[in-house]
N, C-alpha and C positions, 0 to 999 in steps of 0.2 A: 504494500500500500504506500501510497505517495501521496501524503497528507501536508497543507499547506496554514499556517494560522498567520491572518490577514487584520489587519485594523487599523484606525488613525491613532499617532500616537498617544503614547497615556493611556491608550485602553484597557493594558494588560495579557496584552498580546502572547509577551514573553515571557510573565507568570503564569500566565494557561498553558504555552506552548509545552514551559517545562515542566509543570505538573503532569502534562499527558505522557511525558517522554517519561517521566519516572513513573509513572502507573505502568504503564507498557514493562519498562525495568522488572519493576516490581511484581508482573505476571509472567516473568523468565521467555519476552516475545524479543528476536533480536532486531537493534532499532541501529541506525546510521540519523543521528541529529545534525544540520546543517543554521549554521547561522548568518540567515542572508539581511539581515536587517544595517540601516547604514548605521545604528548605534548597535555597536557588539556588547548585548547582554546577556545571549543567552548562556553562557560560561558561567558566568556568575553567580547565574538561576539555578545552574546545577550544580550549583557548592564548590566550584573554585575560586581560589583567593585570587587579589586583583596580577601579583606577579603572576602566577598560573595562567590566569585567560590572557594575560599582555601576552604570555611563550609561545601561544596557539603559533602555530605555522598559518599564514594567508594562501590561499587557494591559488590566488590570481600572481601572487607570487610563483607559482609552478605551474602555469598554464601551458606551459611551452613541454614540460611532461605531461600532462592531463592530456594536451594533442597529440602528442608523438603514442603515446601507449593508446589512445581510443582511434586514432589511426590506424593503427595496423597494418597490415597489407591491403588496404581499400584499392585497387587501381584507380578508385575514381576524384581520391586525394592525394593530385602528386607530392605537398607537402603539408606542414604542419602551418608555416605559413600561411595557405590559403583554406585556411580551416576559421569559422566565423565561429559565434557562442551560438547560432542556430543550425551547425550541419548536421545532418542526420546520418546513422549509419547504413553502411549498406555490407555488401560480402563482403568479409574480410576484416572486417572492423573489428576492433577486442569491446568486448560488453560487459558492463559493472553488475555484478551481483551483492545483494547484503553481507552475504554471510561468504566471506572470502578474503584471501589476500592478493596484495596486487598494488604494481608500485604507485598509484593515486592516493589509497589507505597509506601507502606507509611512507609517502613524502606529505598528504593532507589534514591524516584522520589521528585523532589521541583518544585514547579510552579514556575515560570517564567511571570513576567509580561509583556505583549509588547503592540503593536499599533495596537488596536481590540480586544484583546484577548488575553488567555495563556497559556502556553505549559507546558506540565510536561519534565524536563530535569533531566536526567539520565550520569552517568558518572562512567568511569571504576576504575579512579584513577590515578595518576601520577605512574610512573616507581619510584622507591626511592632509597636512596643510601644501607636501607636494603635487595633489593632483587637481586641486583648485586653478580654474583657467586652464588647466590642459586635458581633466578627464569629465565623465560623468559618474555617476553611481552603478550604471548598468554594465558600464567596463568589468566593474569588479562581481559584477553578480555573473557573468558569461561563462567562468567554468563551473558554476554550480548548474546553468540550465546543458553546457554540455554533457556534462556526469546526469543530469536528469535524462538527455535524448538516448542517451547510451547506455541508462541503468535499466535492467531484467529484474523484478522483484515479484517473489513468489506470495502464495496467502500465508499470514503470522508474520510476514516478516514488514517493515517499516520503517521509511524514510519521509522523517519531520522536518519541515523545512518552515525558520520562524523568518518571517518573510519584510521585507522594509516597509514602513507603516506605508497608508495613503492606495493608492490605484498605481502606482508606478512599475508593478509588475507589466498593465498593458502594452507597454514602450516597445517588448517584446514578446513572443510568442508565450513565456515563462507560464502562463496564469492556466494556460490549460496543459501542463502536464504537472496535472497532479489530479488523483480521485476522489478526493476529497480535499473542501476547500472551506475552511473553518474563521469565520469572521468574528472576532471580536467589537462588540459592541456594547458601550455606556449605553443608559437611559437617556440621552438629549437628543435635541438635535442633530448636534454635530457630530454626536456617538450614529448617528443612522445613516449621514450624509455617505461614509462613505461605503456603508451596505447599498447604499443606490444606485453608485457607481459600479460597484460589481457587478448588479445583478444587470445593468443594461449589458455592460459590456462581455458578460458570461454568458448571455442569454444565448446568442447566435453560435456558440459553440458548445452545448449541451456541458457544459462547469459546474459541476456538483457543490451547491451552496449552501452550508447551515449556518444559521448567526448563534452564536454565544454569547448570552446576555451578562454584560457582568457588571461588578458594585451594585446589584441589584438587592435595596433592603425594604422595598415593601410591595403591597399589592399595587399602589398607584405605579410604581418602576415597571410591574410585571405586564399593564396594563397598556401602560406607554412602548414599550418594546412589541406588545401584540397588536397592536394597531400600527406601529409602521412596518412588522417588517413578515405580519402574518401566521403563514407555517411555514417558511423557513426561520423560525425559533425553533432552535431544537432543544437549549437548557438554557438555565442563569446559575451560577453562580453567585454566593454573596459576600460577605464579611470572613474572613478564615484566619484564627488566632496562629494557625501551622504555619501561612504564607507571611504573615505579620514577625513570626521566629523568624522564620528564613534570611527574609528581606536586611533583619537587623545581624547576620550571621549565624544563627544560632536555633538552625532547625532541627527537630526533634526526628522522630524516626518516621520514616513517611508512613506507617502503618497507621503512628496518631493522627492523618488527616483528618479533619470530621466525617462521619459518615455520608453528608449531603453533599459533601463536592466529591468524595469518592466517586456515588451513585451518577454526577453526571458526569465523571473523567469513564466511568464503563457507559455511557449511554453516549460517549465522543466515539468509543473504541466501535461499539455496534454498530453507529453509523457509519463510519469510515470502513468494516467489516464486511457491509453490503452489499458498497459499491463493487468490492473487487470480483463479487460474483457477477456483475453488470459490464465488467471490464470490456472493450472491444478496441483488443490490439488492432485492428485495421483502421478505425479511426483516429487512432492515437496517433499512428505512424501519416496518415493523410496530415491532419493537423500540423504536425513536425515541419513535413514538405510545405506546406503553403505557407505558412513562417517563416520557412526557409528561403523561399523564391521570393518572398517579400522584402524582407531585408538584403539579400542579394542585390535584385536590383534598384533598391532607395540607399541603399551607399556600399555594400559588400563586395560586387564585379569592381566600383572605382578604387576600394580601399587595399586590395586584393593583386589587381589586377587580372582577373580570373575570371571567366564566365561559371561560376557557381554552381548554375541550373545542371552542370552539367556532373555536380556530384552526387545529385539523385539516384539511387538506383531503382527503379519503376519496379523490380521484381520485388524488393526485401519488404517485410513485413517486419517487425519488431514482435517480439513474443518470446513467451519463456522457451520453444523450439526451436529456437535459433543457437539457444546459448550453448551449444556444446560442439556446434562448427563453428562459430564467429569467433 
């Protein structure tokens, strides 16, 4: 499963995120956590100290391995070079799997220890005062959607991706690979504004959307959140003394989480559990291509010099049958 948690900042994004990633843990499911958000917190959330998560290795830092190993023998990628953050694979390509080693995990990924068990965590990197005026934020977020076109993930297994607050995933294909797509949302206005955005912009590409209602402390919050955003509310969340320890360093064992955020971190699991029975590896892989061919020619063939289109390969299919020739 290839689960995304989405919202404008302050929501809590990154405290749901990592509650879910440690639920997950904590029911011995193997998880790959990625931190795509332009403030890197999700480290934090999962109990490392600020020296620890500063250690993290950056993705975009090793992009230039993340190409050469997902390249592979492609013929239809003469080099790493002309490899964009939307190529897709075709024959030949090397494909990511959860549960595996392989040198993107072991130049990317750091385990993470928690309660049960441990996650491999992956991180894009902080924005820095170097790439001001010369980059954007989606520079950095390109080898996480690479590793998404080229990651193979079975059912139990799980890739969380805590995603950069706002809609800024649109910019590029990124918002639809994932099968579920988990929205963080306050009780305001401004807490719904950006479920709006989602849901226009998901809508044309069948994006599996549930809002997560959170700080929600009474029936008037529960009220307000079911009037803007329907039955896509799948839970609320409220008040939690557990996330209140954490925050201040000093979490307890996660088994003490209250009862009621337990109840909707397994009603996140089930939902996200669903989809993968609904999976349809052929339009996943459509999707890929037509992002691909988009960004190709609105600046990819100029930046490249490459006609792009032409590392399509019309036969592949992405699917868990691929993975033991690719």
């Amino acid at each position: 499963m290839k689960i995304a948690f989405v919202g404008k900042g302050g929501s809590g994004k990154t405290t749901l995120s990592s509650l879910f990633i440690r639920h997950l843990a904590a029911e011995g499911a193997p998880v790959v956590a990625v931190d795509a958000d332009i403030n890197q917190h999700l480290g934090a959330a999962l109990g490392l100290d600020e020296s620890e998560a500063a250690a993290l290795p950056a993705m975009g830092e090793h992009l230039r391995l993340i190409k050469d190993h997902l390249r592979g023998s492609n013929p239809r990628i003469a080099s790493a070079d002309t490899m964009i953050k939307t190529t897709p694979p075709g024959e030949g390509s090397r494909l990511l799997r959860v549960q595996e080693d392989n040198p993107v995990y072991d130049a990317c990924a750091r385990p993470v220890e928690l309660d049960g068990g441990a996650v491999r965590l992956m991180v894009t990197g902080p924005f820095t005062d170097a790439d001001l005026g010369v980059a954007c934020y989606h520079s950095k977020t390109g080898a996480v959607e690479l590793c998404l076109n080229h990651l193979v993930d079975g059912p139990g297994e799980y890739v969380v991706v805590d995603m950069t607050a706002g809609s800024d995933s649109f910019a590029s294909g990124m918002f639809t690979r994932f099968d579920m797509t988990f929205l963080v949302a306050e009780p305001t206005r401004k807490g719904v504004s950006v479920y709006r955005q989602y849901k226009e912009y998901a809508r044309d590409f069948g994006v599996a959307l549930r809002v997560v209602g959170n700080k929600v402390q009474g029936p008037d919050d529960l009220d307000f959140l079911r009037a803007e955003v329907g039955e896509d509310l799948l839970v609320t969340v409220g008040h939690s003394d557990w996330v209140r320890a954490m925050e201040k360093g000093r979490p307890p064992r996660f088994a003490a989480l209250e009862e009621s955020n337990r109840l909707a971190l397994r009603t996140l699991r089930g939902a996200a559990d669903a989809t993968y029975e609904r999976r349809d590896w052929e339009r996943y892989t459509r999707q890929m291509v037509h992002f691909h061919l988009k960004n190709a020619q609105s600046w990819g063939n100029e930046r490249t010099g490459a006609d792009l289109a032409a590392q399509v390969d019309p036969g592949f299919v992405l699917g868990e049958s691929v993975t033991a020739s690719a």
